[in-house]
C-alpha positions in Angstrom: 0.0 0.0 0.0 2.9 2.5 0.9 4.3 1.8 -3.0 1.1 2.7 -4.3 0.8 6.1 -2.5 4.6 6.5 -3.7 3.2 5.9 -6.7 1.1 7.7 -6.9 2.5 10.9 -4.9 2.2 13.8 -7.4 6.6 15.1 -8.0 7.5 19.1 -8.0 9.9 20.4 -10.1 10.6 24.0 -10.1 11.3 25.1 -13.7 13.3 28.2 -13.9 15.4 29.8 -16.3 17.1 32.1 -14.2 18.2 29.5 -11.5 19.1 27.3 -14.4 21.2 29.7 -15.5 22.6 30.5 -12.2 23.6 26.7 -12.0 25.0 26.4 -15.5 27.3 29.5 -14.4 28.7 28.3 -11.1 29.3 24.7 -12.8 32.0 26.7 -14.9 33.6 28.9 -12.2 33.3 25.3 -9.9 35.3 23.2 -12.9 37.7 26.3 -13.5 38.5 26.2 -9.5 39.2 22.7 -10.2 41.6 23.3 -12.8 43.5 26.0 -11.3 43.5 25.0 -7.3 44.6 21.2 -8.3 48.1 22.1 -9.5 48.7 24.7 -7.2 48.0 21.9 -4.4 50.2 19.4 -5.9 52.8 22.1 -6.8 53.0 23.2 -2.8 52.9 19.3 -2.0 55.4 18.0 -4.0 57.5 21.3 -4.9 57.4 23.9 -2.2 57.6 23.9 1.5 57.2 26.5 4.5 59.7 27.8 6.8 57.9 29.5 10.1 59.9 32.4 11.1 61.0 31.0 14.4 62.8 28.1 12.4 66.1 28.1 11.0 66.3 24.5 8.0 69.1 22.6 6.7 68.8 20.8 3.3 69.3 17.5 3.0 69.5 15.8 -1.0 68.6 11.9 -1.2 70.7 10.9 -4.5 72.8 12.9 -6.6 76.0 14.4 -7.2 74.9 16.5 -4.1 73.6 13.7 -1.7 73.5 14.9 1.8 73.7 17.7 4.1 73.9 21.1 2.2 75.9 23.4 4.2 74.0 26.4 2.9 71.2 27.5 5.8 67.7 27.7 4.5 65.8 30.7 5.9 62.4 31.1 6.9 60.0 31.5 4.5 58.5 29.7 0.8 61.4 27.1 -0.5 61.8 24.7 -2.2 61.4 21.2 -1.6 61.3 18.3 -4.3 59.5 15.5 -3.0 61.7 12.1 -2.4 64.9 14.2 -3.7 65.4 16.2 -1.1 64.1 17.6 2.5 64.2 20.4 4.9 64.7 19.5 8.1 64.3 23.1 10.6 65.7 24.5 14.4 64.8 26.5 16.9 66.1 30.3 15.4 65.0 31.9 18.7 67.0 31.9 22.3 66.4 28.2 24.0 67.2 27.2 27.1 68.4 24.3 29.5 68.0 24.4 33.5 69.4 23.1 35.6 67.7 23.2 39.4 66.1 20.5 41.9 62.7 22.4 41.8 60.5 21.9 38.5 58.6 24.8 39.2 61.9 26.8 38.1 61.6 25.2 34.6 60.0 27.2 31.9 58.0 25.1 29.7 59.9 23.5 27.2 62.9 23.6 28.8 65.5 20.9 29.1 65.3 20.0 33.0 68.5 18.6 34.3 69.6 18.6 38.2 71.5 21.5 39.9 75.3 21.9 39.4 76.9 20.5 43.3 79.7 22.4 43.3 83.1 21.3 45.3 84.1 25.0 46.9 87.7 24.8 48.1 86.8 24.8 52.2 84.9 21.5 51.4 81.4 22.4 51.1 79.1 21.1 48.3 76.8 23.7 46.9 73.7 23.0 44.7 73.8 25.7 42.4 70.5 26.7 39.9 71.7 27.4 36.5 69.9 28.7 33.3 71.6 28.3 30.1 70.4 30.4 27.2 71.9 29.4 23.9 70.6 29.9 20.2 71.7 27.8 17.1 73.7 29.0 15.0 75.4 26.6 12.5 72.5 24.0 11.7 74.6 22.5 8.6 77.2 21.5 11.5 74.7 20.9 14.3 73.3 18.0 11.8 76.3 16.6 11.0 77.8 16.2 14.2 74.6 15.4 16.3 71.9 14.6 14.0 68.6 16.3 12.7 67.0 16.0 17.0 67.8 17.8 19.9 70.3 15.9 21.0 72.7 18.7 20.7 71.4 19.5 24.1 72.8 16.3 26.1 75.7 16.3 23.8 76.8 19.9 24.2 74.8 22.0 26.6 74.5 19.7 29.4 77.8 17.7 28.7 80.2 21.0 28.9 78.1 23.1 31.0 78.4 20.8 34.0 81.9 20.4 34.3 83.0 24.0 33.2 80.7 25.2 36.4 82.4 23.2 38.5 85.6 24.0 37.3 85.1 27.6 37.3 82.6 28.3 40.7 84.5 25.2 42.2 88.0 27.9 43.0 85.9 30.2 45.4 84.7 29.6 49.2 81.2 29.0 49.8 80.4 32.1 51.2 82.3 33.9 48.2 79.5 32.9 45.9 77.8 36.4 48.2 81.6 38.0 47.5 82.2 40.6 44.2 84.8 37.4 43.5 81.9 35.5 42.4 81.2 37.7 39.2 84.9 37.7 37.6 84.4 33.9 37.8 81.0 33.5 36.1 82.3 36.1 33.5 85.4 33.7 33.0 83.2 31.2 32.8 81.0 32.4 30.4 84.1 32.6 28.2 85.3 29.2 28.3 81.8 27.8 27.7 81.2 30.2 24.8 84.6 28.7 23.1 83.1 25.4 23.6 79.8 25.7 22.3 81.1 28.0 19.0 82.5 24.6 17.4 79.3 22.5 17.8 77.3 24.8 16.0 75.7 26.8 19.3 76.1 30.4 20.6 76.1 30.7 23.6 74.0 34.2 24.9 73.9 33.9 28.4 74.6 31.9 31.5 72.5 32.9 34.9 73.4 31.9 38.2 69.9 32.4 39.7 70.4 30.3 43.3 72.5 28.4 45.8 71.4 26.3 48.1 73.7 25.2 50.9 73.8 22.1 52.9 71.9 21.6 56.3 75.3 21.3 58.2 76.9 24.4 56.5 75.4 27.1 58.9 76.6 25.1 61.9 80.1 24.7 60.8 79.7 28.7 59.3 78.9 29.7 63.0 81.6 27.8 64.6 83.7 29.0 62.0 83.2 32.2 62.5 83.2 31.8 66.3 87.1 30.4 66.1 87.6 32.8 63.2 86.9 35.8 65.4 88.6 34.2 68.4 92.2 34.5 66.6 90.8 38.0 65.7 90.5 39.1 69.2 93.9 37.4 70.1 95.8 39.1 67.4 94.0 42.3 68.5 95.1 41.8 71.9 98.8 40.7 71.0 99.2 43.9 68.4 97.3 46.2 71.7 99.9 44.5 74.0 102.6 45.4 71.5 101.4 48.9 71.1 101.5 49.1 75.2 104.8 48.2 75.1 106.0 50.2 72.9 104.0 52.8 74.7 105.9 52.0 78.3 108.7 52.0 76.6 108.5 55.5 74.4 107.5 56.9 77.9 110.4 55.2 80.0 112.6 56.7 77.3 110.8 60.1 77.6 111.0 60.0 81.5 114.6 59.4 81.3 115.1 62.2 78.6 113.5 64.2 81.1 115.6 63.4 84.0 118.7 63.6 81.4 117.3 67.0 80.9 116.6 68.0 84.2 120.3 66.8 85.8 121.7 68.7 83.0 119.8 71.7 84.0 120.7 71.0 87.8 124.1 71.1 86.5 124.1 74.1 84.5 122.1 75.9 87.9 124.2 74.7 90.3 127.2 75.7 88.0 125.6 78.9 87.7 124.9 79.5 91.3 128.6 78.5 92.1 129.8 81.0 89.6 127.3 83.9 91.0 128.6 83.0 94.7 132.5 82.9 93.4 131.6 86.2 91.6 129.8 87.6 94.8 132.8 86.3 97.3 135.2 87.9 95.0 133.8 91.3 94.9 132.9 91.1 98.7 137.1 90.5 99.1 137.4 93.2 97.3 135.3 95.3 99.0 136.5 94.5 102.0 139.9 94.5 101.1 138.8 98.1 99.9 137.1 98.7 103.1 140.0 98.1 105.4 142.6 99.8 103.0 140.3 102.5 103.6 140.5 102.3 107.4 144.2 101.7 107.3 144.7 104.9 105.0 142.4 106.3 107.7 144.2 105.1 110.6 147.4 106.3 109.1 145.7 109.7 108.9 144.8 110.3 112.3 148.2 108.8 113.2 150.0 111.2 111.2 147.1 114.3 112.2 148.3 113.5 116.2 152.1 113.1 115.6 151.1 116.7 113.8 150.0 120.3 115.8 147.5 120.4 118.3 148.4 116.4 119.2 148.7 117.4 122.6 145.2 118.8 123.0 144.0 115.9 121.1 145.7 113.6 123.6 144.7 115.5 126.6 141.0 115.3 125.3 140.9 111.7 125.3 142.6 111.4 129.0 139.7 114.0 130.0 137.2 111.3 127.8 138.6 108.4 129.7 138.8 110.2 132.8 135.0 111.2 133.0 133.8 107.4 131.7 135.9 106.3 134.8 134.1 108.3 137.2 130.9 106.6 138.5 128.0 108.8 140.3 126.8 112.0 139.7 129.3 114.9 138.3 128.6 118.1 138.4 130.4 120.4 136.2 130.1 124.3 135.6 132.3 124.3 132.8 132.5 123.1 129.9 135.0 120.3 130.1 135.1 120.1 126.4 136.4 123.7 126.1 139.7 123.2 124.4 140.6 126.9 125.2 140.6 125.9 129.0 141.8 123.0 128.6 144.8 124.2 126.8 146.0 127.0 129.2 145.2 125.0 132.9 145.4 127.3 136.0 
């Protein structure tokens, strides 16, 4: 019954020229897409390849006069690329990087993830150190032919001459120099050395970071005792150069006391010398004063002597019996002359 109503189901077409038409034009345009797009599909396919911009290729030729590695670099961009003949193979063109820490959280993403350097410090202690390499290629032709068209450039020369060239280079300092301006010539030393190593593999090195050190747990312990004796055999060569310095201090002032006691018996000297000379000086002129003195009473003596053997002697002489003669005389005296008169004296009744 349902294929007789089928049957018998009355069929629609819409009849019109002007959609005809439309379909008759769009056929054309359709079948000339066709025959354009088709080669230019199997043209890119077979013939042409793309470079992103972030890539940097190497050619490599299947058979030929030129089979193998080309050692001409193939930019970014449209290039050519004959299918089964030859192949591009591309690198990294921008910075990469390799770290090496204990922490993953460190690690950017992408990043080769290796352990932290432990470096041997000359006291002894073993320092975990967090490195960040940041390299670029820069010769794929000779990356390819030494380490093939992977990354295995990375474990063959990042990670196989970083290691050792840290621990050569951070391994001269102390452990607490890696805090010390010290710590900077070395990294920039050995940023050199690892540079000259990478150039031959094909790499550039662009930087190396020394973002972290971690100690070990007995390191502050043995710091603190350190520091503890270290400070000791400061304070006893403190005390030994203050003990010196006293010395030399007892002794600059013994030889000053004695310079001044030098000084002072000189000058006792030179005053008693002085004084001996002012009391010579004054004995001598008393002598001679007195010697002047008693030439002067001897010249005067001689004058009076030669004044009584002269005239008027006898009155003299007669005056001093009268003198002596009235200090003999004891009691009262009454006199009503003058006994001094030398008139009556000289002419007695």
């Amino acid at each position: 019954m349902l294929e007789a109503l089928k049957s018998s189901s009355p069929r629609f077409r819409v009849q019109s020229p002007f959609l005809q038409s439309l379909r008759r034009r769009f056929g054309k345009v359709g079948l000339w897409l066709l025959l354009v797009l088709v080669p230019l599909f199997f043209l890119r396919a077979c013939f042409i390849t793309y470079v992103p911009p972030g890539q940097i290729g190497v050619r490599q030729v299947s058979y030929g006069s030129g089979k193998g590695l080309q050692k001409q670099k193939v930019d970014p961009g449209w290039r050519r690329e004959i299918s089964s003949y030859e192949r591009i193979y591309t690198f990294p063109r921008d910075i990469q990087a390799v770290e090496f820490t204990n922490n993953p959280e460190e690690t950017g993403a992408g990043h080769l993830q290796r352990p932290a350097v432990k470096v041997p410090t000359v006291d002894g202690y073993p320092v975990d150190v967090d490195v960040t390499v940041l390299y670029r290629v820069r010769d794929p032709y000779l990356l390819a032919s030494k380490f093939g068209l992977s990354k295995a450039y990375e474990e063959a020369v990042v990670v196989r001459f970083t290691d050792p060239t840290v621990k050569q280079y951070l391994g001269e300092l102390l452990a607490e120099e890696f805090y010390h301006p010290k710590r900077l010539a070395q990294v920039a030393a050995l940023k050199d050395a690892l540079a000259k190593r990478f150039t031959p593999n094909g790499l550039e090195l662009r930087d190396i970071l020394i973002r972290q050190y971690d100690y070990p747990d007995t390191f502050q312990a043995l710091t603190e005792q350190k520091k503890i004796q270290d400070q000791s055999v400061l304070t006893n060569q403190a005390l030994a150069k203050q003990a010196e310095v006293q010395t030399r201090l007892n002794r600059v002032i013994a030889e000053g006391q004695n310079l001044v006691n030098v000084s002072t018996a000189e000058f006792n000297a030179q005053i008693t010398e002085i004084n001996a000379q002012k009391d010579l000086y004054q004995r001598q002129k008393k002598a001679e004063a007195d010697l002047l003195v008693k030439t002067a009473q001897a010249s005067g003596t001689e004058q009076v002597n030669r004044a009584l053997e002269g005239a008027g002697s006898a009155k003299l002489l007669r005056l001093r019996r009268g003198l002596a003669l009235l200090e003999g005389i004891k009691g009262p005296i009454y006199v009503s002359e003058d006994p001094t008169d030398l008139g009556k004296l000289g002419n007695p009744k």
